[in-house]
MIDOFI-56472 format. One line per 10 residues: number of its first residue (from 0); their letters; for each residue x, y, z of C-alpha. Coordinates in pm, 1 decimal. Example, Ala and Ser with C-alpha at 12.3 -4.5 7.8 and 13.67 -1.06 7.14 Angstrom:
<recs>
0> as> 1230.0,-450.0,780.0  1367.0,-106.0,714.0
</recs>
This chain:
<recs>
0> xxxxxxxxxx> -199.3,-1130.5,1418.9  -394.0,-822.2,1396.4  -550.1,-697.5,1029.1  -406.7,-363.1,879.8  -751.9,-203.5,926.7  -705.0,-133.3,1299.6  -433.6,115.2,1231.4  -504.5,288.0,927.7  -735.4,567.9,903.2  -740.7,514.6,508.6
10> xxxxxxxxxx> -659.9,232.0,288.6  -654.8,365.1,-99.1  -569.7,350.2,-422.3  -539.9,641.0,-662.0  -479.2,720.7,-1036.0  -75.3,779.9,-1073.8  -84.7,871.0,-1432.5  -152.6,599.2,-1722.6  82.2,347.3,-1580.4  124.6,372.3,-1210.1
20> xxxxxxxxxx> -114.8,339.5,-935.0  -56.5,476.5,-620.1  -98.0,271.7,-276.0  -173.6,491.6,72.6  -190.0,311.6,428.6  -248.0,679.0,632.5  -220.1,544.6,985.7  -413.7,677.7,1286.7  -159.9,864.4,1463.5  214.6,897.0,1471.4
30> xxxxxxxxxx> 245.5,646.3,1754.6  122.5,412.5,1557.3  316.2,474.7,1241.9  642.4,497.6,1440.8  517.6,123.3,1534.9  426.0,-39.1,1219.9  717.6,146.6,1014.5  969.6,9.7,1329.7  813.3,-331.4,1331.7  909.5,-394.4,958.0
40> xxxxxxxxxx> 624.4,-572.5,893.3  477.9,-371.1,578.4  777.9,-443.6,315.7  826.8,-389.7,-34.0  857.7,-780.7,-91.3  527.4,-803.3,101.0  359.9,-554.7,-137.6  508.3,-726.1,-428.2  370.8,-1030.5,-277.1  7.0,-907.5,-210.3
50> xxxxxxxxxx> -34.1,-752.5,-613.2  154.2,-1020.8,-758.7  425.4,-846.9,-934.3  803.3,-871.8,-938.9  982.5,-620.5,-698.4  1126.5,-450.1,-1004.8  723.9,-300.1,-1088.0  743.1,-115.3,-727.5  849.4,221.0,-799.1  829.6,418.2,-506.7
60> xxxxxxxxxx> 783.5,303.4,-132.2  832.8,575.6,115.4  754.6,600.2,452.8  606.8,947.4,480.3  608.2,1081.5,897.5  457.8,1399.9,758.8  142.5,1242.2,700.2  196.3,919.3,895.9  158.0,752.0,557.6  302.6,474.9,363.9
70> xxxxxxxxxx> 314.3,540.8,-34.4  387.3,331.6,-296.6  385.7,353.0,-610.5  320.5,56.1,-850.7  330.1,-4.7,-1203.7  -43.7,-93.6,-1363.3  -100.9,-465.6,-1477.0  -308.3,-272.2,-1784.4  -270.9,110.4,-1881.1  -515.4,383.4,-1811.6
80> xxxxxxxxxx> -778.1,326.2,-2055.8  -670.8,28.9,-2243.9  -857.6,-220.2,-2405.1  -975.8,-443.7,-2102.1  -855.9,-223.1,-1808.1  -1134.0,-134.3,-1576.3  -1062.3,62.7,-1311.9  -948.0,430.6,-1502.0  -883.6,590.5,-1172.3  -774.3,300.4,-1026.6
90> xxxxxxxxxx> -996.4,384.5,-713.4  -1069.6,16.6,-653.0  -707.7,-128.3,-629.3  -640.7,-102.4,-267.7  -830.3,-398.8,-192.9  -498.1,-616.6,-131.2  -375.5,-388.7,131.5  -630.2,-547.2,324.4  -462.4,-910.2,365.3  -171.7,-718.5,538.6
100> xxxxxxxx> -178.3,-845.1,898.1  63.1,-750.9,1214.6  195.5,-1024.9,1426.9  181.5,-943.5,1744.7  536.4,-1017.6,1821.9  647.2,-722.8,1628.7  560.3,-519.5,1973.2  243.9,-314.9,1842.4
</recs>
C-alpha cells in the first residue's frame, strides 16, 4: 500500500457555501491521475467511508483531467456558522483524505 500523499500535490478542504464542503486531491501530473482515476481505488463509497456519512450526503464527485483533480463535494455535519461548528471555512476538513492508501496491485 502506498499513502495518498505521494501523488497529490494538494490535499484540501474548502468552504462550499453554508452546507457543503468541498474535497480536492490535485495530483502531481497527468500520468499519475490517469493511474489513480484507472485504478479505482479513490471511490465515492470510500469517501463516504473516510467522513462517515451515508453516500446520499456526497454531492458531487468528479474526476477533473483539466486540473488532474478529484472534487467532491460533501454535505457539512454542522452549517457554516452554527452553534458548535468550528471550522467556518472549513479549511481543516481534509484531514481524512489522508487515510486513503493505494494498493499496489492496482498497477501504480
Amino acid at each position: 500500500m502506498t499513502n495518498i500523499t505521494e501523488f497529490v500535490r494538494v490535499l484540501r478542504s474548502k468552504n462550499a457555501g453554508p452546507y457543503r464542503i468541498t474535497l480536492d486531491l490535485i495530483f502531481k501530473d497527468e500520468e499519475t491521475y490517469n493511474k489513480i482515476k484507472k485504478s479505482g481505488a479513490i471511490t465515492k463509497e470510500l469517501i463516504a467511508k473516510l467522513y462517515r456519512i451515508p453516500i446520499k450526503d456526497i454531492y458531487e464527485f468528479v474526476w477533473y483531467r483539466q486540473g488532474c483533480a478529484l472534487k467532491s463535494t460533501i454535505k457539512r455535519p454542522i452549517p457554516s456558522g452554527s452553534m458548535g461548528e468550528a471550522d467556518v471555512y472549513a479549511a481543516q476538513q481534509h484531514a481524512p483524505l489522508y487515510n486513503i492508501e493505494i494498493p499496489e496491485e492496482k498497477g501504480i
